[in-house]
C-alpha positions as CSV (number, residue, x, y, z in Angstrom):
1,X,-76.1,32.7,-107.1
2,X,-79.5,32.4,-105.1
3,X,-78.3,28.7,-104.3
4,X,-79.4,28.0,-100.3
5,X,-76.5,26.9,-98.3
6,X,-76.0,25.2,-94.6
7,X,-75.5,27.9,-92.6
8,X,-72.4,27.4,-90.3
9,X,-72.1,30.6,-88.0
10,X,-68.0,29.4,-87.5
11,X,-65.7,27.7,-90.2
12,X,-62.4,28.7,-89.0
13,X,-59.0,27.6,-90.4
14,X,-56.1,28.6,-88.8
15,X,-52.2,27.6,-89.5
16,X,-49.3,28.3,-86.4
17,X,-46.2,28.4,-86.2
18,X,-43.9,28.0,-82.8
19,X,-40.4,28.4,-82.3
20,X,-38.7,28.5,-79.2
21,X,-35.5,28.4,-77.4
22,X,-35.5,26.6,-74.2
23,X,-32.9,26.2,-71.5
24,X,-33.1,24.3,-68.0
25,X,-30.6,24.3,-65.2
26,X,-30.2,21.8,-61.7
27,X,-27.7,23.5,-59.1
28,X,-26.9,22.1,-55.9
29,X,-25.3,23.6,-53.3
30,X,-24.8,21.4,-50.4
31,X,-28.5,20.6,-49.3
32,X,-29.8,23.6,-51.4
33,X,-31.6,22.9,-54.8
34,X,-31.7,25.6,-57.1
35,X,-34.0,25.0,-60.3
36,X,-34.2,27.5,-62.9
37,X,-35.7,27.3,-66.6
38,X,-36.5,29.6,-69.0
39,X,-38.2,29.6,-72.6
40,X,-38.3,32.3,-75.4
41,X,-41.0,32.1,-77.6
42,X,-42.1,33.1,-81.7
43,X,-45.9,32.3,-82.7
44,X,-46.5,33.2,-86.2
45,X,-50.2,32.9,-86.8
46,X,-52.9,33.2,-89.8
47,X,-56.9,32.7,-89.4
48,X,-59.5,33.1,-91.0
49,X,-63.5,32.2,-90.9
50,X,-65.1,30.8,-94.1
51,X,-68.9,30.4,-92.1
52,X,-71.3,31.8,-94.8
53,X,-74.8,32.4,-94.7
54,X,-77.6,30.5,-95.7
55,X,-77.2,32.5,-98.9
56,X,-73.9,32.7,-99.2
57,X,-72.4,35.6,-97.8
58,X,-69.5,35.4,-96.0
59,X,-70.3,36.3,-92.4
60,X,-66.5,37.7,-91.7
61,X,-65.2,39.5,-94.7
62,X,-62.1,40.6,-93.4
63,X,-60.0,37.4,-95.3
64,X,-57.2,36.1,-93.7
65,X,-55.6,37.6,-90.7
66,X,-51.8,37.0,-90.0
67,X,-49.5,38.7,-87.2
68,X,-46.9,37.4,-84.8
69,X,-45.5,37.9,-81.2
70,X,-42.8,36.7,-79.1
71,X,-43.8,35.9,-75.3
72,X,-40.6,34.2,-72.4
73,X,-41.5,31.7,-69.8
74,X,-40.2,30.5,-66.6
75,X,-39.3,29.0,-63.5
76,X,-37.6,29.6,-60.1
77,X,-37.7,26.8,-57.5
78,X,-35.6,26.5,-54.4
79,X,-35.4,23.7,-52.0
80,X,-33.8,22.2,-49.0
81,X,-33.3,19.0,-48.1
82,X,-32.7,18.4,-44.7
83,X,-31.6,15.3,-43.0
84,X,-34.2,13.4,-41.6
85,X,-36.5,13.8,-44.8
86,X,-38.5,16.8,-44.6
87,X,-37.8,19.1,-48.1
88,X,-39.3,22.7,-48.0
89,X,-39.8,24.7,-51.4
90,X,-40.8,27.7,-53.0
91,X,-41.9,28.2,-56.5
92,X,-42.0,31.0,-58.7
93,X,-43.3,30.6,-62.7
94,X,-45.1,32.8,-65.4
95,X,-45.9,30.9,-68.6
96,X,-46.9,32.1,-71.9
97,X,-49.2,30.0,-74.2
98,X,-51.5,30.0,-77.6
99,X,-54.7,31.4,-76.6
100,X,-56.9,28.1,-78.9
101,X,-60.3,27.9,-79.6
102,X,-62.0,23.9,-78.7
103,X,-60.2,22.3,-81.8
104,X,-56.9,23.9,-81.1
105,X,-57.5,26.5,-84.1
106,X,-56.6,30.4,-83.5
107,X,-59.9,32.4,-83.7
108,X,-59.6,35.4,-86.1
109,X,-60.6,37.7,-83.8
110,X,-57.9,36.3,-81.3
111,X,-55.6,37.5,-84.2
112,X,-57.0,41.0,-84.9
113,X,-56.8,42.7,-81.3
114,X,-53.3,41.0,-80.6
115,X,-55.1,38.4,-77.9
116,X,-54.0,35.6,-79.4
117,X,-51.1,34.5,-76.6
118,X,-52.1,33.8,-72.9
119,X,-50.0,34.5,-69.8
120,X,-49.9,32.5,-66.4
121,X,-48.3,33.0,-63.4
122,X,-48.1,30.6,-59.8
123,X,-46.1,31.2,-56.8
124,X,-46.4,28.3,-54.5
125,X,-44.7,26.5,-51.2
126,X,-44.9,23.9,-49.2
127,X,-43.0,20.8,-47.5
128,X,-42.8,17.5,-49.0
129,X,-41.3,14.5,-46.2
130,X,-40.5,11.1,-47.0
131,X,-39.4,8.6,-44.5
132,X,-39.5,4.9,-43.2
133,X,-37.3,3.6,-46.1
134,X,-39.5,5.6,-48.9
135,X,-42.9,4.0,-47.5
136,X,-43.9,7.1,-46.4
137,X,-44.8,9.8,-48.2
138,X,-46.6,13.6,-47.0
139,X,-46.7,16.9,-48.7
140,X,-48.0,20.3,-48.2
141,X,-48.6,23.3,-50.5
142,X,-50.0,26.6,-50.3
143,X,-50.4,28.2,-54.0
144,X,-51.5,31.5,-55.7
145,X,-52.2,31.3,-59.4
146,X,-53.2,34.1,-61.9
147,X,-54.1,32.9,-65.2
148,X,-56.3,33.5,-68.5
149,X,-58.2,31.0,-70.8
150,X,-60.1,31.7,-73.8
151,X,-63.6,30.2,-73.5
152,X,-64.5,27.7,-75.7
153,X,-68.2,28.3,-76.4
154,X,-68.2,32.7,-76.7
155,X,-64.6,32.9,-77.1
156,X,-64.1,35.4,-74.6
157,X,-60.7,36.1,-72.6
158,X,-61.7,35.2,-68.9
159,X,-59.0,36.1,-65.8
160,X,-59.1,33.6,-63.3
161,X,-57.7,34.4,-59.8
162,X,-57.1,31.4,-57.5
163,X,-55.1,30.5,-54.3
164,X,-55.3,27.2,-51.9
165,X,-53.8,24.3,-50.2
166,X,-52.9,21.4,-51.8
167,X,-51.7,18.1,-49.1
168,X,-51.0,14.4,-50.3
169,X,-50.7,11.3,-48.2
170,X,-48.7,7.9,-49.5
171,X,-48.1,4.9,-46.6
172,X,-47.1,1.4,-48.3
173,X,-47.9,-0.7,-44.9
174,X,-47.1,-4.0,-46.8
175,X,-46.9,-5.5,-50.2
176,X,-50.4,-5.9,-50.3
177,X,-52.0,-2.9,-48.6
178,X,-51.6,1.1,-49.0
179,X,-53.4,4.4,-48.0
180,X,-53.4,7.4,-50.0
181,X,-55.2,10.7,-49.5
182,X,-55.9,14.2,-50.8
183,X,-57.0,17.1,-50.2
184,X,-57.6,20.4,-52.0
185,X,-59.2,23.5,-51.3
186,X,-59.3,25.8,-53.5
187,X,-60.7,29.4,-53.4
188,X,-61.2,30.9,-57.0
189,X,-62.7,34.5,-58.7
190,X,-63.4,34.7,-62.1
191,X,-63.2,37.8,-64.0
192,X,-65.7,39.0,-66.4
193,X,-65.8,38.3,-69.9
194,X,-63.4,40.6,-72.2
């Protein structure tokens, strides 16, 4: 209709749907700890971008996009608790996730090649201690993490690799004073772009 428009290059609306079955177990055995969870999941999704030119053309033409996908989740942890405080653990996790753009929206394109569902996985281990009456507090972790995000300004799919040491420090000395420390260090690689 010749009629000059603002020209938004991204007017997404998106609706989701999440259904899920969840279960979570605690098992002891003696001083053994056995954790285990797991989640089955069912996204339903539709998106579509409504951005138009300045003179009104739609800049995606494809309408609205709908598919669906089922993704499981979980969790392995095993501990020990030994008698004079000290609690060593392993962890093992994948999660599965909605792959959102910055307003927690599904982007279209997300929808069309199937990337719409992210996947993470950790391993990790490490000691935690607490003694002197609960005053004192010390853990150690080593962790390796594999995960994906969906960045928020080019909507790309980025892998990020990571592993490090995680170690926190709690001592309540009296009612009135405490330390507390961290540390992290964290080596990271970050894929490129998909």
């Amino acid at each position: 209709d010749g009629t000059v428009r603002r020209n938004f290059n991204g007017q997404q609306k998106s609706r989701m749907i999440n259904t899920g079955l969840f279960f979570l177990s605690d098992i002891s055995f003696g001083k053994l700890n056995l954790l285990i969870g797991g989640r089955y999941d069912q996204f339903d999704v539709d998106s579509r971008d409504d951005a138009l030119t300045l003179l009104g053309i739609p800049f995606d033409g494809r309408g609205t996009l709908s598919d669906d996908d089922d993704a499981t989740s979980y969790n392995f942890s095993l501990s020990y608790s030994s008698d004079f405080g000290l609690r060593p653990y392993i962890t093992v996790a994948e999660s599965s996730s909605l792959s959102t753009n910055q307003v927690g929206g599904i982007n279209p394109g997300a929808v069309a090649n199937m990337s719409f569902v992210q996947k993470s996985e950790i391993t990790e281990g490490g000691f935690k201690y607490s003694g002197m009456d609960g005053a004192f507090y010390a853990a150690v972790a080593y962790y390796d993490q594999e995960k994906s995000y969906r960045d928020a300004q080019t909507q790309a799919l980025v892998a990020v690799f990571g592993d490090g040491i995680e170690a926190e420090l709690r001592w309540v000395l009296s009612d009135a004073f405490s330390l507390s420390a961290t540390l992290t260090l964290s080596l990271i690689h970050i894929s490129e772009p998909t």
